[in-house]
C-alpha positions, 0 to 999 in steps of 0.5 A: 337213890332207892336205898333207905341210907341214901341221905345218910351222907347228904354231900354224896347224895347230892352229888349224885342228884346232881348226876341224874339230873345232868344225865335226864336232861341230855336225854330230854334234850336228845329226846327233842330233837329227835322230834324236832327233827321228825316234825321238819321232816314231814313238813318237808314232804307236805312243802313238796308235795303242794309245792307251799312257800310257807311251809318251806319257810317254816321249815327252814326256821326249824332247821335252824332251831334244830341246829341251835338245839344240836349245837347245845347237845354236842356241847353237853357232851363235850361238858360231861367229863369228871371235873367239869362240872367243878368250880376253876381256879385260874392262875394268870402270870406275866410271862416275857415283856417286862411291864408290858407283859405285867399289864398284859396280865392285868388285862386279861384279869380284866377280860375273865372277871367279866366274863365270869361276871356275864355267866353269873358265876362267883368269883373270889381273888385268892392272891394277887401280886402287884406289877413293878411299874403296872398291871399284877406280876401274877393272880390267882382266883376263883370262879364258881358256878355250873360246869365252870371248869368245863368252860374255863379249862380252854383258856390254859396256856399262853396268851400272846398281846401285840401293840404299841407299847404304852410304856415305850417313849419312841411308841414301838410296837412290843410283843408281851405273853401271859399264861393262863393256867385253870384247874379243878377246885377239888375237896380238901377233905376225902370222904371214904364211903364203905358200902358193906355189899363191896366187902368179903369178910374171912374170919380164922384162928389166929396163929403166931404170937398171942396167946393161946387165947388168940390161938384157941379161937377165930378171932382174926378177921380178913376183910376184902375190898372188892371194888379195889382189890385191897385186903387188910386184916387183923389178928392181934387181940383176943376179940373178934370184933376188936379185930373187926373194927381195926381192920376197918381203920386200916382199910379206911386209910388205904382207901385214903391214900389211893384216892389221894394219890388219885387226886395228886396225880390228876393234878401233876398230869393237869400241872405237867401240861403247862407250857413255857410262856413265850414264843411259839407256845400261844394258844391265842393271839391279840393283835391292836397294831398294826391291824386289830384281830383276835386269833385262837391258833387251835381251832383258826376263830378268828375275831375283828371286835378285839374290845368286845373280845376284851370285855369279856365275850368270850362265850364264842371262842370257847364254844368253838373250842369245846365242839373242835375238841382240840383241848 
């Protein structure tokens, strides 16, 4: 940030900003639970010592104040890998069940927009398909806000729903899925950086065809890219700086291509762990009949308020979810 081109690209200046700031307030956090720890600790010892109720009971509020405060530190963490912090685009697409999957599929449209909506992040419907009878065949949008994609990457997978049909005229009980598949709004556009420290440039007497010109001087021009090992060069024109300035071209677009086979092959990695949608392939489970409970299979949460659950308090089994590391 000291350098004097550091706003020379504001998108990567700000991005870095944005780094540090995650960075100091992990160790601001660290920093005050460390002492929130310590201050406990020495009441403690005055609460041992004089035998004081008071003191204990203070005490025992700050350790629950400590492990709140500890709670958000592990779930910082668990938030600090590359993507999460980037905006989601979330996929939800009827799987097995027929109409009942369909509307299973609008219901948990439903379920994340209010969920989206509490957090205070924005949201924006890209594609939506109509269900034959009800509820979408499939949707597609977008929700955007701080760590978004850190939150919404343990919805992926498939949501199993059992209840008593709506649709069925002798009131069975239907089992329907639906997948719920979030990825990462990466950058349409790849912007290629060069730092002129990470490169070595060589320059030499051109040889072949050319010209005894080309050959009679160092025209050509080697350049090296450090950081990723790449070299490129150019002998082709009398000049040494036209060669120079080629050369760069072509390393700009080799450059290109690695960061975007990168980015495709994050996405086929992130696409490849999708999972069928049916049975014995569910992340979680809804039951409304016979008794009403909501189950993720991963880590065991358990909830009986299914209606809340369905209107978008989703903040607990996320957590919970997040801290297991069972993503």
């Amino acid at each position: 940030m000291g350098k004097e081109d550091f706003w020379n690209d504001p998108d990567a200046a700000t991005e870095l900003l944005r780094e540090r700031t995650g960075i100091s307030d992990l160790v601001e956090l660290w920093d005050s639970v460390n002492k929130e720890i310590e201050d406990a600790d020495i009441l403690l010892e005055l609460a041992n010592e004089e035998a004081d109720k008071d003191v204990e009971k203070e005490v025992e509020y700050q350790l629950w104040n400590i492990k709140a405060q500890l709670k958000k530190f592990s779930l910082s963490i668990m938030l600090s890998n590359e993507d999460d912090a980037k905006n989601a685009i979330i996929s939800i697409n009827a799987g097995a069940g027929g109409t009942d999957s369909q509307d299973w599929a609008e219901m948990l449209f439903r379920m994340y927009s209010r969920w989206i909506d509490k957090k205070g992040y924005k949201f924006q419907v890209i594609d939506f398909q109509q269900g034959d009878e009800a509820g979408v065949k499939s949707v597609t949008f977008t929700a955007a806000g701080e760590n978004c994609y850190g939150f919404m990457k343990v919805e992926s997978g498939v949501h199993r729903l059992v209840r008593i049909s709506p649709f069925n005229a002798n009131g069975k009980r239907q089992t329907s899925f639906a997948s719920v598949f979030v990825y990462p709004e990466l950058k349409d556009e790849i912007k290629i950086n060069i730092d002129e420290t990470d490169l070595r440039i060589d320059v030499f007497r051109a040889s072949g065809s050319g010209g005894q010109h080309v050959n009679k001087t160092s025209s050509a021009v080697r350049i090296t890219h450090l950081p990723s090992g790449v070299v490129v060069q150019c002998q082709q024109e009398s000049s040494q700086h036209r060669n120079k300035e080629i050369a760069m071209k072509v390393l700009q677009s080799r450059l290109y291509q690695i960061e975007k086979e990168k980015q495709d092959k994050k996405m086929q990695n992130i696409h490849d762990g999708k999972e069928d949608i049916a049975w014995g392939s569910q992340i979680r489970s809804y039951v409304l009949h016979p008794y009403r409970m909501v189950k993720d299979h991963r880590t065991g949460f358990e909830t009986g308020d299914v209606d809340r659950f369905l209107d978008g308090d989703l903040d607990p089994c996320i957590e919970d979810v997040l801290l297991s590391g069972k993503i």
